[in-house]
C-alpha positions as CSV (number, residue, x, y, z in Angstrom):
1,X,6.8,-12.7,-20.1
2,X,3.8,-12.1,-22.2
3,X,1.4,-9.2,-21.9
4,X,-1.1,-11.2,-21.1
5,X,1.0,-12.2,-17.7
6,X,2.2,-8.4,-17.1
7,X,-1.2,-7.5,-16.8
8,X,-1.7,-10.5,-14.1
9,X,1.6,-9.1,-12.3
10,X,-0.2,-5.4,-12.6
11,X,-3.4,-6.9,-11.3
12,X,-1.8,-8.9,-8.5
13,X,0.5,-5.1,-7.2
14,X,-3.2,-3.7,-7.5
15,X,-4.7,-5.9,-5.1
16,X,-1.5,-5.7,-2.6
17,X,-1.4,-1.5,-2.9
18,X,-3.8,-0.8,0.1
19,X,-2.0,-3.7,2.3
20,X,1.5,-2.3,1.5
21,X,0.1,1.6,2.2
22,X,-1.3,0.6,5.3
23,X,1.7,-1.0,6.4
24,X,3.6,1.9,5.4
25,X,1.6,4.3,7.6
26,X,1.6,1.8,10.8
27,X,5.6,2.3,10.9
28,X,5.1,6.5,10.4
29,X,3.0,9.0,9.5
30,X,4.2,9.8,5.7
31,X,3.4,12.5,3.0
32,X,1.9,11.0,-0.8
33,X,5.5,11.2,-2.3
34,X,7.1,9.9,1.0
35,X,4.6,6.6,0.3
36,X,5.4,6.7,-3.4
37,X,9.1,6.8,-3.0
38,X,8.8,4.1,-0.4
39,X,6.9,1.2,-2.6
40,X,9.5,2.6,-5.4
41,X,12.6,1.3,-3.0
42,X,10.6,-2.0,-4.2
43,X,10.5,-2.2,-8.0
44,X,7.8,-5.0,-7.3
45,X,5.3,-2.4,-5.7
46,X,6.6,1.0,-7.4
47,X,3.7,2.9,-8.2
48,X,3.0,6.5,-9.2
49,X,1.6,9.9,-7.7
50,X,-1.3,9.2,-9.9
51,X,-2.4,5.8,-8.0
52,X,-1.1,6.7,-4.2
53,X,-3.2,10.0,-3.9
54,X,-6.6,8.2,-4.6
55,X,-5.7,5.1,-2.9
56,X,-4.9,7.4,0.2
57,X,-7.9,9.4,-0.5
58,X,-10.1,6.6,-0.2
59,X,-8.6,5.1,2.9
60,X,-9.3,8.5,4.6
61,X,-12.9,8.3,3.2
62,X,-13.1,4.7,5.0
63,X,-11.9,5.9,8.3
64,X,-8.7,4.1,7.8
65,X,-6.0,6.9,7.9
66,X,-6.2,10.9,8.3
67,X,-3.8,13.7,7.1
68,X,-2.8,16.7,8.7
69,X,-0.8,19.2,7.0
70,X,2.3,20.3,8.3
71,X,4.8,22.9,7.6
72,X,7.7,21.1,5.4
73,X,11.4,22.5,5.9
74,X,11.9,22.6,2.1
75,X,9.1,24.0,0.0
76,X,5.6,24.2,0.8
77,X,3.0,22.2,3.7
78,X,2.8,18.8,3.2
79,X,0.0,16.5,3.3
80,X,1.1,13.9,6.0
81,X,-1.3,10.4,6.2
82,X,-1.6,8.8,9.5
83,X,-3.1,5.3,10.4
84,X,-6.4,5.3,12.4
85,X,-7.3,2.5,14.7
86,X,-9.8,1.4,12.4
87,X,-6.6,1.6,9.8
88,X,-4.9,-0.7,12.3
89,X,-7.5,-3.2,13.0
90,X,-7.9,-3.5,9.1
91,X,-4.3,-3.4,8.3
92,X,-4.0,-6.6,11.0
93,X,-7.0,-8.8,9.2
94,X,-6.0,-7.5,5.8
95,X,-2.4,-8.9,7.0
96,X,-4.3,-12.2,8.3
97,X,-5.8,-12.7,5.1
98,X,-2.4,-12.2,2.7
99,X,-0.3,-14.9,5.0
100,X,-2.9,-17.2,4.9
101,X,-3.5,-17.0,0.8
102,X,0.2,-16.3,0.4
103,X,0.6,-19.5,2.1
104,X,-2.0,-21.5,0.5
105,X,-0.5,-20.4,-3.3
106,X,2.8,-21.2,-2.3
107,X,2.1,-24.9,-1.4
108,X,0.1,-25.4,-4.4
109,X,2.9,-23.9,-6.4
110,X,5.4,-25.6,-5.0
111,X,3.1,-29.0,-5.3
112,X,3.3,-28.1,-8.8
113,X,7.0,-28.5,-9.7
């Protein structure tokens, strides 16, 4: 793979980020390392600390998810990011949208071959 086409696959996990985090918070409310280690259990998403906390940071300045902190067992409060119904509604067209260009790529890309 050239570098040309890593950057395309970097670009491509950019533009899937706020889709996957949404989904991630629909299923549970979950602390920024709880997210990061989740979309690591998928090398094709893994991101780091760096990216999740301003990605989450902006959903919660679009109305999309809140946070709450909450005592952790193990160390100190933790930050936990819940889904909003605004989060939902935008997680269900945003969800809309991907199937349908998903779908539309694959055909072509299959067309191709």
């Amino acid at each position: 793979m050239t570098t040309e086409q890593e950057g395309w696959g970097s670009q491509l996990r950019k533009g899937v980020l706020e889709l996957a985090v949404l989904g991630l918070l629909a299923r549970e409310p979950m602390y920024g390392s709880q997210l990061v280690d989740e979309l690591a259990a998928r090398p094709e998403l893994a991101i780091t600390a760096g990216t999740v906390y301003p990605l989450v940071a902006r959903l919660a300045k679009g109305g999309l998810v809140t946070s709450t902190w909450q005592e952790s067992p193990v160390g100190p409060p933790r930050k936990y990011y819940k889904l909003t119904p605004a989060g939902a509604r935008a997680l269900a067209a945003m969800a809309t949208t991907f199937s349908a260009v998903a779908t539309a790529v694959r055909e072509i890309v299959e067309e191709s071959r």
